[in-house]
N, C-alpha and C positions, 0 to 999 in steps of 0.2 A: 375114777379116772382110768385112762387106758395108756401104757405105755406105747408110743409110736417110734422111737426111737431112741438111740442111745450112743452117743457121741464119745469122740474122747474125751473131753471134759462137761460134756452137758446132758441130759437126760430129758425129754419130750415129752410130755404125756397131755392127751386131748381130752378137756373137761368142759361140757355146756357149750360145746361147741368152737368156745377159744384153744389157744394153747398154752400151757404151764409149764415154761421153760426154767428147768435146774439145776443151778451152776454146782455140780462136785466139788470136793477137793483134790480130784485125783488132776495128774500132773501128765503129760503127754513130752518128750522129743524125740523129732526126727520120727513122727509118727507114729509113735509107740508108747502105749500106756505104761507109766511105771507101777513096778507095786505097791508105794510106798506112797500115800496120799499127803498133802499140804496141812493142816490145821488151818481153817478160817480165811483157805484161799477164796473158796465160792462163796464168802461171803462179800470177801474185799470186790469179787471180779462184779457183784450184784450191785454193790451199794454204788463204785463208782462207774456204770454203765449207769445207773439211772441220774446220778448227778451230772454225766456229761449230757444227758438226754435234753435235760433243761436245756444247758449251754447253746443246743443246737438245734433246738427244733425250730427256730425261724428258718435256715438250711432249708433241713428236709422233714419230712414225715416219719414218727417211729411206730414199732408194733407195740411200745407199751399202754396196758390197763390197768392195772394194779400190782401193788408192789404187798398188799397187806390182804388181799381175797385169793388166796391159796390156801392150801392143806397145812395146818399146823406144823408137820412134820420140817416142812419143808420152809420155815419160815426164817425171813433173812439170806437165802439164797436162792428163793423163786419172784418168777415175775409172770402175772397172766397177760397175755399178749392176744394179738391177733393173729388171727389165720394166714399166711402169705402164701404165694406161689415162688418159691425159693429161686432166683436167676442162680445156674451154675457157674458162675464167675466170684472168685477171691478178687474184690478191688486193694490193690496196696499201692499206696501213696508211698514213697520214699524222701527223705528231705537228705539224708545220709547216707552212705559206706556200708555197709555191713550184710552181712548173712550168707544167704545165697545169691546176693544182689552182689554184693563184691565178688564173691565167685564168679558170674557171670559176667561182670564188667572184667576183670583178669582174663577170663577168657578171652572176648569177644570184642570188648572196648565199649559195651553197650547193655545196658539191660530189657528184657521183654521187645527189644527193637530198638530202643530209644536212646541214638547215640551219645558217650559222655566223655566230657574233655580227659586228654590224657594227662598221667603224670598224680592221679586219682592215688589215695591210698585207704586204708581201712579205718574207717570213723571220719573220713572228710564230710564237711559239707558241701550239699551238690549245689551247682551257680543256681538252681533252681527245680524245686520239687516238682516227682517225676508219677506217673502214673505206671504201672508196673504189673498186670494184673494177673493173675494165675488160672489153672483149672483147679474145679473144688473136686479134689479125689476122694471117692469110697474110705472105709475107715479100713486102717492099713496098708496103705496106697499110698502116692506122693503127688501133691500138687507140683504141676508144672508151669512153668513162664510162657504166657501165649504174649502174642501182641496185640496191640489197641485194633489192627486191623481185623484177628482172627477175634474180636469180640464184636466188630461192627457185621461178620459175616455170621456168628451166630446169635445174634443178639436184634440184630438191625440197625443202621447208622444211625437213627434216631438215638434208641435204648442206648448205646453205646455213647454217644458224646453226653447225654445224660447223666451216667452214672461215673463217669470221667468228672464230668463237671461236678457233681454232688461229691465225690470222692474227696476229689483236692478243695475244694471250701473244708469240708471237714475239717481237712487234716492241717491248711493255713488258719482255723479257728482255732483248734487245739493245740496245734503247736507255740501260739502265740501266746493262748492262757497259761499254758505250764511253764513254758520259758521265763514269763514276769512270777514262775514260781520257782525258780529254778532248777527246772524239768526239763532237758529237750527229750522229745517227741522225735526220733531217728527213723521211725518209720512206726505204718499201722495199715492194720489189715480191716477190710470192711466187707460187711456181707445186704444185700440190697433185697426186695422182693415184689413183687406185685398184691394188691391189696384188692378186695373184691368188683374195686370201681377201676382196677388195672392202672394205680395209681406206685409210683415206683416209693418203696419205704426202706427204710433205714431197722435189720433186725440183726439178732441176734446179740454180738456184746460188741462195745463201743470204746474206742481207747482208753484198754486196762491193759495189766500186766501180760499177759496173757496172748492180745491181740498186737503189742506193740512193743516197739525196744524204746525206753525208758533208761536216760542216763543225768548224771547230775552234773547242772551247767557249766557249776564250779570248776570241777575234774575231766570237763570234755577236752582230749589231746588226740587229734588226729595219729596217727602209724603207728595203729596197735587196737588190741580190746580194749573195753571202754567198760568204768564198774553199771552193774548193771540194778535197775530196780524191776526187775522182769526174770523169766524162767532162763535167762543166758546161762544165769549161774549155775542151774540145773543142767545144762547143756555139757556147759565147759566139766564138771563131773563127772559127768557120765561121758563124754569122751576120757575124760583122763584113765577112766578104769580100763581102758581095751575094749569096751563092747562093741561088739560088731552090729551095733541097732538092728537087728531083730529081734524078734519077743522070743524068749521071755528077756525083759529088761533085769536086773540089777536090782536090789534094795536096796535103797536111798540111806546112808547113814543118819541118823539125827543129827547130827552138827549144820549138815545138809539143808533139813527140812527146816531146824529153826531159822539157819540165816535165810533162806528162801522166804518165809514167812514174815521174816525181819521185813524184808524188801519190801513184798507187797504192801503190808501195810505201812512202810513208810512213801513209797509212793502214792498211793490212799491218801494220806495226812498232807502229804505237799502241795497235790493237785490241788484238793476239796480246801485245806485248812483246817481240816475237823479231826478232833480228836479220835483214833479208831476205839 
């Protein structure tokens, strides 16, 4: 195998012509690798991208091949896929409040363009889920908020209401399975590509912790942070310390990494139902 890449949390490597995409444990925010890796993160972010694959492929098309024809090493958190031609666009669907989506609506009244009722606070839900899309930045870099229009002009208005339209089914598919699970689904990021027949596919990883903000139904209360079953909690850490997010990041305490760990895999267990 040849390694081609190396992501903040995913590692690339071309073998027989496919790709063997593999989920690490190591942990990334505000774009920056921490030192301090997950336990049995890249396993969780593996198993439940291919159970939501199921869910969705009447949707759309995905790059997976195998989940068990990879290198031993890497077993349980690789997937051999297909080859894509990567679109440079982060599609994020938003159903709620939060991140840098609430930043921007505070600012602006609006996010990526797309204006939203006033009176808005952090963890509401929106009258209706919003397509939100970003640029995919270099590793170290920061993805930014474009608009649906600045994707139809590099993308084409075709490609563009395409993957608008594939986006939000997703995210109204999974938000609906996890909520009858008591999951909302506050937002998720999605990554798209072109397939050798220029057929638009569904790759890399698909609402896990990772890609998504994941909170429990129960405890959802609008005007404030929300507990989180995703890397927030790693966030909200690593702000509390002072770091000025550049690298080098902070080591992660263990109390950290286990309740981090905690999450993922209870999130895992709530979507699926399956024991981790």
């Amino acid at each position: 195998m040849k390694l081609i890449h190396s992501g903040k949390v995913r590692d690339v490597y071309e073998d027989r012509g496919d790709i063997i995409l593999v989920a690490s444990d190591r942990v990334s925010v505000y774009d920056v690798i921490l030192p301090t890796p997950i336990p049995d993160k890249g396993k969780v972010l593996t198993r439940l991208s291919l159970w939501w694959f199921e869910q969705l492929a009447d949707i759309v098309p995905n790059h997976f091949i195998s989940a068990t024809d990879v290198p031993a090493e890497f077993a349980g958190r690789a997937v051999r896929c297909r080859r894509l031609d990567m679109i440079p666009v982060e599609c994020i669907a938003r159903g709620y409040l939060a991140g840098l989506g609430l930043k921007e609506y505070e600012r602006d009244g609006s996010v990526s363009g797309v204006p939203l009722p006033a009176g808005l606070v952090e963890g509401s839900r929106l009258p209706e889920p919003i397509f939100t899309p970003t640029t995919k930045a270099q590793l170290g870099a920061h993805d930014e908020f474009i608009t649906f229009d600045d994707v139809m002009e590099q993308e084409g208005s075709d490609v563009a209401e395409e993957l608008r339209r594939i986006t939000m089914e997703i995210y109204r598919r999974g938000a609906e399975i996890a909520r009858g699970r008591g999951v909302i689904i506050a937002d998720t990021k999605l990554e798209f590509g072109r397939d050798a027949d220029g057929r638009l596919v569904l790759g890399d990883e698909v609402l896990t912790p990772d890609s998504s903000r994941f909170w429990p139904l129960d405890d959802w209360q609008p005007g404030g942070p929300q507990f989180a079953f995703d890397k927030q909690y790693v966030r909200d850490w690593a702000t509390g310390t002072g770091w000025d997010r550049t690298s080098p990041a902070p080591e992660v305490p263990q109390e950290v990494v286990d309740a981090t760990r905690a999450r993922y895999i209870e999130a895992y267990e709530r979507i699926t139902g399956q024991s981790w």
